[in-house]
C-alpha positions in Angstrom: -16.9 -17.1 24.1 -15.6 -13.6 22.7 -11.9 -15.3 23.4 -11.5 -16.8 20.4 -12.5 -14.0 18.3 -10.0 -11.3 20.0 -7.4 -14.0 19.6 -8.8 -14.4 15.5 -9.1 -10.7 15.6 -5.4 -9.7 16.9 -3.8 -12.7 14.6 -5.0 -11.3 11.4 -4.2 -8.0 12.7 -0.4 -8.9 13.0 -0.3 -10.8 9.9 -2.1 -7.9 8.2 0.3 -5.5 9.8 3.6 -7.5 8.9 2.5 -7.9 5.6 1.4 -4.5 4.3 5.0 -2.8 5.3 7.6 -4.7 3.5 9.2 -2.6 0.2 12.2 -5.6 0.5 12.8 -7.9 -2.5 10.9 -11.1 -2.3 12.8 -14.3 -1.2 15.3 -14.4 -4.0 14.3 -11.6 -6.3 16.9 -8.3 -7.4 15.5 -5.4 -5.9 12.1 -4.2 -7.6 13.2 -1.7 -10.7 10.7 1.1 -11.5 10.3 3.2 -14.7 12.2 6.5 -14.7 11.3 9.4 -13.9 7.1 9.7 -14.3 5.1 13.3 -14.8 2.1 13.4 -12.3 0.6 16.0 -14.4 0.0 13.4 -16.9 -0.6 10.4 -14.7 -3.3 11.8 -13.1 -7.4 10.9 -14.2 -8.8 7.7 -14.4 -6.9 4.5 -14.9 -9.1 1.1 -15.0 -7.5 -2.1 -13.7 -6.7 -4.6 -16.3 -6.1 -7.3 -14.1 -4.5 -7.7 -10.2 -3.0 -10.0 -7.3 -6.4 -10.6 -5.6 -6.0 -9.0 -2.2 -8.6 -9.1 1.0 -9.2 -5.3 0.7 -10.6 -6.2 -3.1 -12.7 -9.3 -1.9 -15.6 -9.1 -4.3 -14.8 -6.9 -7.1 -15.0 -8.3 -10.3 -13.0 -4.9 -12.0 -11.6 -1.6 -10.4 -10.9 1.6 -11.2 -8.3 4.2 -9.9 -8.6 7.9 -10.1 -6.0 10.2 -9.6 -6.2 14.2 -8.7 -4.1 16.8 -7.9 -4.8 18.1 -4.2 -4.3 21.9 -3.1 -1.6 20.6 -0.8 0.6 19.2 -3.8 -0.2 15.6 -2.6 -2.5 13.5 -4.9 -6.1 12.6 -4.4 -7.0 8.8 -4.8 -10.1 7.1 -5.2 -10.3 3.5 -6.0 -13.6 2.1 -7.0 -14.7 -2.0 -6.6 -17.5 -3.1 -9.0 -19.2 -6.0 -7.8 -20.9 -8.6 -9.9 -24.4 -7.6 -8.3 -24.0 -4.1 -9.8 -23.0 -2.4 -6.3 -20.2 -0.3 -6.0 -18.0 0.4 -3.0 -15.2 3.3 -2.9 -12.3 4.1 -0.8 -10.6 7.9 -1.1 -7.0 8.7 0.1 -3.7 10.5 -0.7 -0.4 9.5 -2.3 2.8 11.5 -1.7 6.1 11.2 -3.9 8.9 9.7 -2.2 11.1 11.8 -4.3 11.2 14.1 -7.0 11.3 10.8 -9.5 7.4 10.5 -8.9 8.0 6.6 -9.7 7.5 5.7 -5.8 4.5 6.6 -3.8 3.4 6.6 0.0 -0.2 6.0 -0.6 -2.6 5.8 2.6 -6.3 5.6 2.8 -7.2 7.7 6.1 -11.0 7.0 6.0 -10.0 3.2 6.4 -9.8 1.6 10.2 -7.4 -1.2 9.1 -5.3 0.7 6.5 -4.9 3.5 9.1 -3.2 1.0 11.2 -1.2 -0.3 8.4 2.5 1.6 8.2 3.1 3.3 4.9 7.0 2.3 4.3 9.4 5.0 3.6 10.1 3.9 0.6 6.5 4.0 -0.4 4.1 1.4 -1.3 2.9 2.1 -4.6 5.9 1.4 -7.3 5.1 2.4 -11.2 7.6 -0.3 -12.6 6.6 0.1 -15.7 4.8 3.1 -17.6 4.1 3.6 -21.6 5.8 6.7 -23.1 1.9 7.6 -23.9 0.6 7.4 -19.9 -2.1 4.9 -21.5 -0.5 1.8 -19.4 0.8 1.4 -16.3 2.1 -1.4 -13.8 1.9 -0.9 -10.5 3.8 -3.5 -7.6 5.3 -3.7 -4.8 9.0 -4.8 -4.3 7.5 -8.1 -1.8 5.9 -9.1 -5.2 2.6 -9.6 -3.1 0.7 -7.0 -4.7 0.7 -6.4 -8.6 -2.1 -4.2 -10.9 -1.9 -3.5 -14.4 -3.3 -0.6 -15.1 -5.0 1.2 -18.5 -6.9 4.6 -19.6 -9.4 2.0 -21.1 -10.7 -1.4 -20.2 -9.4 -2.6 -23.6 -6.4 -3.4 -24.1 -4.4 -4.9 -27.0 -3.4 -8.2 -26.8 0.5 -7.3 -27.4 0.6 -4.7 -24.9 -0.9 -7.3 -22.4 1.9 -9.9 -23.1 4.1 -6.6 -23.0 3.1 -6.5 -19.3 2.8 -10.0 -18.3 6.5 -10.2 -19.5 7.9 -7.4 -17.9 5.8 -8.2 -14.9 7.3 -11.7 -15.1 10.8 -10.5 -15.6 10.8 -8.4 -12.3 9.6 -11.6 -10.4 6.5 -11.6 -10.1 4.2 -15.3 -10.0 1.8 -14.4 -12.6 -0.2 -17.6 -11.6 -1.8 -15.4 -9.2 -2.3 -13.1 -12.1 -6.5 -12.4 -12.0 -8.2 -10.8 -15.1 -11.1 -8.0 -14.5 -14.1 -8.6 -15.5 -14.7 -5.1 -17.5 -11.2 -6.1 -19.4 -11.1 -6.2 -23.3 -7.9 -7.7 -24.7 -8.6 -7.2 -28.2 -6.1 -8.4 -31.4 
């Protein structure tokens, strides 16, 4: 009886596993650019998710928010927050580390997590900032697989050009914005 459901169990754990690790270029995509060099200083605070790639980890959010803090260490403090569409809230904290001194790469890992503690954080990190306004008021966010894709704002309105502005450059890097989901707190305004 409990047979099948280790075997269900271990399957989605590999797939889950194999998935989560890969910083190389999607079948037939150049190599993921990011932005140049970004200031954490000014990165850091809240950032509200715009839209995303739906992923299992955000099953049930209908909009998301990202904050970012410095830590004593020098790392930097993450707390992502799901708002679902009963009112509830769920949170998950963990760290992001620079790959280098560029800031545009990041090894993020959520500790308090079970399955992203089993996940491996790639070298090369697996948070990209590959695109960022000169203001720090927008942000996209992928991953060089071109599985996982946020767009990311200091507010959940967002002008309608700077939208397209993402959606193209989003769309130039490779990315299938048919998967492309809108939050629910988002204000594209004209």
């Amino acid at each position: 009886m409990f047979r099948p459901i280790i075997l269900l169990a271990t399957l989605s754990s590999a797939a889950f596993l194999s998935s989560c690790g890969s910083t190389q270029p999607g079948a037939g995509h150049a190599p993921l650019k990011t932005t140049a060099k970004v200031s954490t200083d000014r990165y850091l605070g809240k950032w509200y998710e715009v839209a995303h790639f739906p992923q299992w980890f955000q099953k049930g959010c209908v909009s998301a928010t990202a904050d970012y803090s410095q830590n004593k260490d020098g790392t930097i403090g993450v707390l992502n927050t799901c708002f679902r569409a009963d009112g509830t809230t769920r949170s998950v904290t963990g760290v992001a580390e620079p790959v280098d001194k560029l800031n545009n790469r990041l090894r993020v890992r959520f500790p308090e997590n079970f399955f992203a503690r089993l996940a491996p954080v790639p070298e090369e990190g697996n948070y990209w900032i590959i695109d960022l306004s000169p203001d720090y008021r927008h942000a996209i966010v992928g991953t060089p697989d071109r599985q996982f894709l946020w767009f990311l704002s200091r507010s959940p309105a967002i002008p309608q050009k700077q939208f397209d502005r993402m959606k193209a450059v989003a769309a130039g890097q490779g990315f299938d914005l048919d998967k492309l989901v809108v939050d629910q707190h988002t204000r594209i305004t004209r």
